[in-house]
C-alpha positions in Angstrom: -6.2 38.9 299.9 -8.9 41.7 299.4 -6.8 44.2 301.5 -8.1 48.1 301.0 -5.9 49.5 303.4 -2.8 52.0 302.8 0.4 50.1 302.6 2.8 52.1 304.2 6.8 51.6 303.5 9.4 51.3 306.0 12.1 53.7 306.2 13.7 53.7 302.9 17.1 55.6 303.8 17.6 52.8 307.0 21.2 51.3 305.8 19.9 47.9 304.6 18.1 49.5 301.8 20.1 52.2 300.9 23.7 50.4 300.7 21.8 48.2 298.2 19.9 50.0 295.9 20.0 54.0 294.4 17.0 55.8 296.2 15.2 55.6 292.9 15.2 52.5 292.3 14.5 51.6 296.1 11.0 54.0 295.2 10.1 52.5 291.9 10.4 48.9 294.1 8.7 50.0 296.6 5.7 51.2 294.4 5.7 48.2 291.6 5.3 46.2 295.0 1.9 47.8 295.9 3.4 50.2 298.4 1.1 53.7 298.5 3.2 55.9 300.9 7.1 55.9 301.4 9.0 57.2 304.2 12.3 58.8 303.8 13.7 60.2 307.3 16.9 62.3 306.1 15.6 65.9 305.8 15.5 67.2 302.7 17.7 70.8 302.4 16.7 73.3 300.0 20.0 72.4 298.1 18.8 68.6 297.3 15.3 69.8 295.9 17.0 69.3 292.3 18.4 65.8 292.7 14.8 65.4 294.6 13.2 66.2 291.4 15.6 63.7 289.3 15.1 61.2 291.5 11.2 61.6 291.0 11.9 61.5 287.0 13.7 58.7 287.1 10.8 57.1 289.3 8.4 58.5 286.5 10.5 57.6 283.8 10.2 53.7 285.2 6.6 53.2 285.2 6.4 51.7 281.9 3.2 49.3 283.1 0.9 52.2 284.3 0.2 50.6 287.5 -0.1 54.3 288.6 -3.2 53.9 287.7 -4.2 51.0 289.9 -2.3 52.4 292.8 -3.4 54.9 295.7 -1.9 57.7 295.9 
């Protein structure tokens, strides 16, 4: 389509997403999709900051195509 725009995600903690998918796979979607930025609304407290960083492994750990490469970020 020859778009060179930022694609920007929904809300990926609204209730239709998040009943259906863990929030790491809902990211790696997200980004395998083309998706450059992703919006999460739930705060973050200083208490989740190590399930953030597992969430970003697993998310790393996914990206088996290196499409990272091809992607903004």
């Amino acid at each position: 389509l020859g778009f060179e725009g930022v694609v920007v995600s929904d809300d990926l903690d609204m209730k239709a997403v998040s009943d259906m998918f863990t929030k790491s796979g809902t990211i790696a979607r997200t980004f395998h999709a083309g998706c450059d930025l992703f919006i999460v609304s739930r705060n973050i407290s200083s208490s989740s900051l190590e399930r953030t960083y597992a969430i970003a492994q697993e998310f790393a750990d996914s990206l088996s195509n290196c499409s990272l490469d091809e992607s903004v970020v």
